[in-house]
C-alpha positions in Angstrom: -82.5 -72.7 -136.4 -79.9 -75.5 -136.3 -76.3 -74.4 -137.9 -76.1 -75.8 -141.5 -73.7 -79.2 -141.4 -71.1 -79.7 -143.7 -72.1 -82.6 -146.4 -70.5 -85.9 -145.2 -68.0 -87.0 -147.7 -68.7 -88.6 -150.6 -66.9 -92.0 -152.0 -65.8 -92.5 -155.9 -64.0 -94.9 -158.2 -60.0 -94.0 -159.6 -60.3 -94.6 -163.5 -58.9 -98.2 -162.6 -61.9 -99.1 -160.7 -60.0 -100.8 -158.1 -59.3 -97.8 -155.3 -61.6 -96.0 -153.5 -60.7 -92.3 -152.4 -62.7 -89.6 -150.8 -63.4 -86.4 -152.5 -63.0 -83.4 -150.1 -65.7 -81.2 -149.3 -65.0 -78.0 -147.3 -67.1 -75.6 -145.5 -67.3 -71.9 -145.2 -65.4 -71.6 -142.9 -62.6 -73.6 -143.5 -62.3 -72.1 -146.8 -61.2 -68.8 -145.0 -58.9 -70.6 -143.0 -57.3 -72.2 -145.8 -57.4 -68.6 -147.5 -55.2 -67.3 -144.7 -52.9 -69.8 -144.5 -50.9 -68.3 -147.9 -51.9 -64.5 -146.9 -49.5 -62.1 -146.2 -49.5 -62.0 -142.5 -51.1 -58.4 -141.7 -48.0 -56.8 -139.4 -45.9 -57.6 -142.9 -48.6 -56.0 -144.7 -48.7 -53.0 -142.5 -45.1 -52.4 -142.7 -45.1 -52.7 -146.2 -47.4 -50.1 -146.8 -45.5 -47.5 -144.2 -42.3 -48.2 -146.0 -44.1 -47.0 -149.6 -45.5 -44.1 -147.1 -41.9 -43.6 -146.0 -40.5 -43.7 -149.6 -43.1 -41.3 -150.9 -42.5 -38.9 -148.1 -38.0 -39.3 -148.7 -38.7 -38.9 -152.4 -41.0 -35.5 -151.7 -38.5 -33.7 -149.5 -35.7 -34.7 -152.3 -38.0 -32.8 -154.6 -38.7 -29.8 -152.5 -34.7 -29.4 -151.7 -33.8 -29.6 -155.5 -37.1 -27.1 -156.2 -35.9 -24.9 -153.8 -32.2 -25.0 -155.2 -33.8 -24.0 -158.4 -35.6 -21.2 -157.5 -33.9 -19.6 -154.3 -33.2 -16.5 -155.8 -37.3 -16.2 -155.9 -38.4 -18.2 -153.5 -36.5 -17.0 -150.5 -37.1 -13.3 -151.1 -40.9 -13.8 -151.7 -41.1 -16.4 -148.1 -39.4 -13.6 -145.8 -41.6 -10.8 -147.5 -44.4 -13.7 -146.6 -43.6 -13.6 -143.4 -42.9 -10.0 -142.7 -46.3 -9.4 -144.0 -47.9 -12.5 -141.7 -46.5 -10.6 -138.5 -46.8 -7.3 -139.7 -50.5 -7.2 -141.1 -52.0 -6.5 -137.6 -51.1 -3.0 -138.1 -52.7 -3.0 -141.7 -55.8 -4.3 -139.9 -56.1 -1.5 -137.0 -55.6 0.7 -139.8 -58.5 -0.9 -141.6 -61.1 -0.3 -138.4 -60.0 2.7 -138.6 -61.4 3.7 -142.0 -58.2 3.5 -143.7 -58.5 1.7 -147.4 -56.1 -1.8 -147.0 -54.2 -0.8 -149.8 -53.4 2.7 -148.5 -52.6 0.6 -145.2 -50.7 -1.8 -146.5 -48.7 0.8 -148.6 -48.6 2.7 -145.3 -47.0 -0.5 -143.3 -44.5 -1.4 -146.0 -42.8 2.3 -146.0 -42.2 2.0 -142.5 -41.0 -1.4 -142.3 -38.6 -0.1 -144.9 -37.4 3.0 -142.9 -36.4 0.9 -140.1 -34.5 -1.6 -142.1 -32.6 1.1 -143.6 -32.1 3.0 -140.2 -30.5 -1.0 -138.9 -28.5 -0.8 -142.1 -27.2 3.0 -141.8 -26.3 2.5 -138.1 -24.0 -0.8 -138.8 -22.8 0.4 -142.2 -22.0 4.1 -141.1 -20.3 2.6 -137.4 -18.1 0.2 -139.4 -17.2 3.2 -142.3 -16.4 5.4 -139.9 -13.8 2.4 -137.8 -13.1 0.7 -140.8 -8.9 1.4 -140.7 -9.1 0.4 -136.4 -11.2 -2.3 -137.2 -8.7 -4.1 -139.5 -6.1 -3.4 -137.5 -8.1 -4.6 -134.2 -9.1 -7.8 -135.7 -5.7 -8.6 -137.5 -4.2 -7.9 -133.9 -6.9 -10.2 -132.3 -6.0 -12.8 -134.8 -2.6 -13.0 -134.3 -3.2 -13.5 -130.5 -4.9 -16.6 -131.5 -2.1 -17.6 -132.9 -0.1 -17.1 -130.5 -2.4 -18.9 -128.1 -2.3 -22.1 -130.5 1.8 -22.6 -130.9 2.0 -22.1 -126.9 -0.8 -24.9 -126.6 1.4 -26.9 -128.8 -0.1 -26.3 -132.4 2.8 -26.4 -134.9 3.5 -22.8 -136.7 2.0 -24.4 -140.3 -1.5 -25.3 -138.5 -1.6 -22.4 -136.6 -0.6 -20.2 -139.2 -3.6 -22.2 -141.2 -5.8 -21.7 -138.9 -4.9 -18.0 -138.5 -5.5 -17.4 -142.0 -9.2 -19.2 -141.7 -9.5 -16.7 -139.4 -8.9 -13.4 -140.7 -10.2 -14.9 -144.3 -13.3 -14.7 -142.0 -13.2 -11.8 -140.6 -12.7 -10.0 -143.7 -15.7 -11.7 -145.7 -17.9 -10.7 -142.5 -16.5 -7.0 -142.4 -16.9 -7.0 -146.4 -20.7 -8.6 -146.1 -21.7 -6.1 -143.4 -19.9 -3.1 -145.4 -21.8 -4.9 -149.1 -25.3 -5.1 -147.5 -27.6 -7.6 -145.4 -27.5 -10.4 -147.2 -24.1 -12.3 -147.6 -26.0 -14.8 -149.7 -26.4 -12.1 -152.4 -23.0 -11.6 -155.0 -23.9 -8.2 -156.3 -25.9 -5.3 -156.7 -28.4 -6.4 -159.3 -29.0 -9.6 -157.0 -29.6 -7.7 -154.0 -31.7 -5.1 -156.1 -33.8 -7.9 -157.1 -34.4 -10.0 -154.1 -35.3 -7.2 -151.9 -37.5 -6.0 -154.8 -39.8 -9.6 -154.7 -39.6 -9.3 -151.2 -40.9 -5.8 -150.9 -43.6 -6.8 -153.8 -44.2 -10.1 -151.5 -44.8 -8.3 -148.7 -47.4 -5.4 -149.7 -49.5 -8.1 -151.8 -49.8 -10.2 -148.7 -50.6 -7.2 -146.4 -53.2 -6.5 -149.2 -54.9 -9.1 -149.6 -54.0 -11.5 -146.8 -57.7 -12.3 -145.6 -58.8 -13.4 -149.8 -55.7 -15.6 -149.4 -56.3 -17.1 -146.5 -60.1 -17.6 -147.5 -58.7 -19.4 -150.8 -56.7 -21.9 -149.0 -59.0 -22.9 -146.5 -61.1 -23.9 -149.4 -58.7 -26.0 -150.9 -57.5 -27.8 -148.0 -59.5 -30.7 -148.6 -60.7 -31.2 -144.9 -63.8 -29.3 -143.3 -64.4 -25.7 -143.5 -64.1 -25.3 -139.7 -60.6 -27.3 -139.7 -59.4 -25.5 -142.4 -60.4 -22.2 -140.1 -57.9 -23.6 -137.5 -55.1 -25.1 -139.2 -54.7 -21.9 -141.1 -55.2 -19.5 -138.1 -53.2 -22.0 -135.9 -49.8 -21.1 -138.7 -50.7 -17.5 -138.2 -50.9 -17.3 -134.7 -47.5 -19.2 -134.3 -45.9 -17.5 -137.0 -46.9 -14.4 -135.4 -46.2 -15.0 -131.4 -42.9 -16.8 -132.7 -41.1 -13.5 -134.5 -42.6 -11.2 -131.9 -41.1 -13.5 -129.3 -37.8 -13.3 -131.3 -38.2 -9.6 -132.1 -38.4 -9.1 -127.8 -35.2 -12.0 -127.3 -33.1 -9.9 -130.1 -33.8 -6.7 -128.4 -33.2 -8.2 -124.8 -29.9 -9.6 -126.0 -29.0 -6.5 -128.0 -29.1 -4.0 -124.7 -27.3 -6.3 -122.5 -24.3 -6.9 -124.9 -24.4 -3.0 -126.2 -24.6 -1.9 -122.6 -21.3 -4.7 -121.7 -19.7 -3.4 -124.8 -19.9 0.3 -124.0 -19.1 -0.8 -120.2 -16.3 -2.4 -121.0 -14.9 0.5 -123.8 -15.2 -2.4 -126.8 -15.3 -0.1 -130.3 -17.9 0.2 -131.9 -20.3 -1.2 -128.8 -23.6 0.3 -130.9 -22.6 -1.5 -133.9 -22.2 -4.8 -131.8 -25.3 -4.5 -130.5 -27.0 -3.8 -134.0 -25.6 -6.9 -135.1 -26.5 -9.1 -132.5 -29.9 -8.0 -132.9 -30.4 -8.6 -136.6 -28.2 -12.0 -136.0 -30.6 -13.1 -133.3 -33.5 -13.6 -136.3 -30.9 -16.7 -137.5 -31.0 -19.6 -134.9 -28.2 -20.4 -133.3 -25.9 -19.0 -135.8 -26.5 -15.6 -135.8 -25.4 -15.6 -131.9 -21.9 -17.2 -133.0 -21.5 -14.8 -135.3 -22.2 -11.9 -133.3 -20.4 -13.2 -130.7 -17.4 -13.9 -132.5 -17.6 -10.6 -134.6 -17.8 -8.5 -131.1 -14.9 -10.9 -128.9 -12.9 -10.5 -131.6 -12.8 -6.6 -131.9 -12.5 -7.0 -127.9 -9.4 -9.1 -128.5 -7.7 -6.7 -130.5 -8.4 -3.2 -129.2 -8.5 -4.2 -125.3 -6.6 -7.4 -124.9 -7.3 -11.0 -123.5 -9.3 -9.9 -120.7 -11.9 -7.9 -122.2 -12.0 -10.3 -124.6 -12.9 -13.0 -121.9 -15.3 -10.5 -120.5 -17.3 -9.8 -124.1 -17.3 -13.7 -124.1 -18.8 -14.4 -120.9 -21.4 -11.3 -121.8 -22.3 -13.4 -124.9 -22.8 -16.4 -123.1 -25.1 -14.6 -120.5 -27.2 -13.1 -122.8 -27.5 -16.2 -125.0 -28.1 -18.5 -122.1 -29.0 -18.3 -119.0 -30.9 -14.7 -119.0 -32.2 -15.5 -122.5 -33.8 -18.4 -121.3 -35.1 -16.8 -118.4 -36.6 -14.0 -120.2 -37.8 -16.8 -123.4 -41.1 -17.6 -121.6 -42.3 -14.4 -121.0 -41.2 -13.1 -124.5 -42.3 -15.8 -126.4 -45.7 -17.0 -124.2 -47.3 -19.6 -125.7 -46.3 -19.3 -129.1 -43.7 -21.7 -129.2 -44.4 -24.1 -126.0 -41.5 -26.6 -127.0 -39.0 -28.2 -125.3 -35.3 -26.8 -126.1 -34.0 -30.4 -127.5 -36.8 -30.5 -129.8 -36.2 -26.8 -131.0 -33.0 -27.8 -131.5 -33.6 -31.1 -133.6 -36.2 -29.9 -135.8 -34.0 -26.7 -136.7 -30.8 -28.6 -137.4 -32.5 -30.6 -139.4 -34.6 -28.5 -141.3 -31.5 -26.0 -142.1 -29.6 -29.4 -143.1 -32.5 -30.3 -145.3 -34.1 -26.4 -146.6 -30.9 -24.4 -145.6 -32.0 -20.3 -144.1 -35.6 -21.3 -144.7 -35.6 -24.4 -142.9 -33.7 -22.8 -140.3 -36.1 -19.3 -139.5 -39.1 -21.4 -140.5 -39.0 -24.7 -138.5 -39.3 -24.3 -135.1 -42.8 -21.8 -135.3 -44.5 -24.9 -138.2 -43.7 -27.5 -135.2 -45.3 -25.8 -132.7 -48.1 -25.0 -134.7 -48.3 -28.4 -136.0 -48.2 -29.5 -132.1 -50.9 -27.1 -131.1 -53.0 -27.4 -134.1 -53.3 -31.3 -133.7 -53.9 -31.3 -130.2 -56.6 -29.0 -130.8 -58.4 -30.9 -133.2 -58.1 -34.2 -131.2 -59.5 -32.8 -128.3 -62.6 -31.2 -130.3 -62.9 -34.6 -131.5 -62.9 -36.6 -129.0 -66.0 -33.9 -127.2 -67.5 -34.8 -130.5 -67.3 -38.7 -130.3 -68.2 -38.4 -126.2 -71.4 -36.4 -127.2 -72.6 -38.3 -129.7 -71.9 -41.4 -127.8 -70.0 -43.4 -130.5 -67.2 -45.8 -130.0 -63.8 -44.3 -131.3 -61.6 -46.2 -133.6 -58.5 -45.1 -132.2 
């Protein structure tokens, strides 16, 4: 069949009768073509869109940080108590095969996950009570090296006085925090009373009845039952290897700076190392503070040498054997590369302060592993069934 022709064109008369003209008649296709020549080009288009995509994505993160401003006092207790319960319900569930009702388990799990975090609090509490007149006068001494240090490296008195008084300013406010409680966020009693009240209430719900909750949201994640099954179990299996992996790291690092604390005669060496385990669950700035809690007390009770010597410990402990024991501590839970740990938790601790910081690097590896996972199952699909894929 022979390709239909555009009609020739056709002649008519102006309203003066005396000059002839043509009136245009266009085919198909170069009606599209004329179409396209006042269309958005497609890249502009494209980048349009991803910029509304980009704005939508700014404006909910601004939302979630002003939300979360609103409602720390509730929210943060009720996410660790979350995540206590997401490592912790293992136990509730050997328990359970064991003929043991899941409430009675998960009242069972909760009591002991409160002895030990009043047996952490007693031991640093009581060790600091007991030292509390040396410790002041240790770390006032240690500060006043300092300040020696900085006038002989040129500093003039005022700085280094300022400086100086930065420095015992926060010494004091970390001897007073660890003497008030566990959480420095907290300004009294009734705060603390009530944050580690949602967070115990938190936790025993979610030991409870954390298979019905899981079940609910892998209904309403919108994508496939079977998806659902392995984002969901993807976040609980990082979550899990992650804080086991950091449970192992903070015990590691706790032995080898109590046992160079005690080697070295530092006071207080099993307070030091209590606090350098609960500081380890922090990234990166729980070690600073642990360090600079335990070189500081080294400063003042043993001089500048011992005080190197804690430092060097510290640095051991928090490099170079850390990330030689990392691997086999934290498997294949986490599987990223150190920058990226670092980005991502920088970031999220700018953007989500303490939450972003415990919480980002385990979602990005479960993000990572999740989507690889699903891309590889499929792309086996798209093979077998022998369809083209659009990527």
């Amino acid at each position: 069949m022979r390709p239909r022709r555009a009609p020739a064109p056709t002649l008519t008369l102006t309203p003066e009768g005396n000059q002839e003209t043509e009136e245009l008649v266009l085919a198909p296709t170069e009606v599209e073509e004329l179409s396209d020549v006042f269309a958005v080009p497609r890249w502009l288009r494209d980048l349009g869109r991803g910029s509304w995509y980009l704005v939508g994505v700014v404006g909910l993160l601004v939302g979630l940080v002003w939300i979360l401003g609103l409602t720390q006092m509730i929210v943060e207790p009720v996410l660790a108590g979350a995540i206590v319960a997401i490592v912790a319900s293992p136990l509730v569930s050997a328990l359970e095969r064991q003929r043991v009702n899941r409430a009675i388990g998960a009242a069972l799990v909760l009591l002991l996950l409160v002895g030990l975090a009043a047996v952490i609090t007693i031991l640093v509490v009581a060790g600091i009570v007991s030292e509390q007149e040396n410790l002041t006068a240790q770390a006032s001494a240690g500060v006043e090296k300092i300040r020696g240090w900085l006038e002989d490296l040129g500093v003039d008195s005022g700085g280094a006085a300022a400086a100086t008084n930065h420095a015992s300013s926060g010494t004091s406010d970390t001897l007073a925090v660890l003497l008030q409680g566990l959480f420095s966020g907290i300004r009294d009693l009734t705060n603390l009373v009530f944050g580690l009240s949602f967070a115990a209430l938190s936790t025993f719900f979610v030991l409870k009845d954390g298979p019905m909750m899981r079940r609910w949201v892998e209904r309403h994640l919108g994508v496939p039952q079977t998806v659902a099954h392995v984002i969901v179990g993807g976040i609980v299996r990082s979550m899990r290897g992650y804080f086991r992996g950091v449970t192992l790291v903070a015990a590691f690092n706790a032995v080898i700076v109590g046992l160079g604390a005690w080697l070295l005669d530092v006071p207080l060496a099993g307070t030091i190392a209590v606090v350098a385990f609960v500081t380890a669950y922090v990234p990166y700035i729980g070690a600073a503070v642990a360090g600079g809690f335990a070189v500081i007390l080294a400063l003042g009770g043993n001089g500048t040498a011992t005080a190197v010597a804690m430092l060097v410990i510290f640095v051991l402990a928090n490099g170079l054997l850390q990330n030689m024991f990392q691997p086999l501590a934290f498997g294949a839970a986490l599987d990223l590369n150190p920058l990226v740990v670092l980005v991502v938790t920088v970031g999220a601790g700018c953007l989500f302060g303490m939450v972003g910081l415990v919480l980002a690097a385990p979602l990005t590896s479960a993000a990572i592993h999740v989507t690889a996972r699903i891309g590889r199952a499929r792309a086996a699909a798209i093979a077998q069934s022998g369809e083209p894929s659009l990527s």
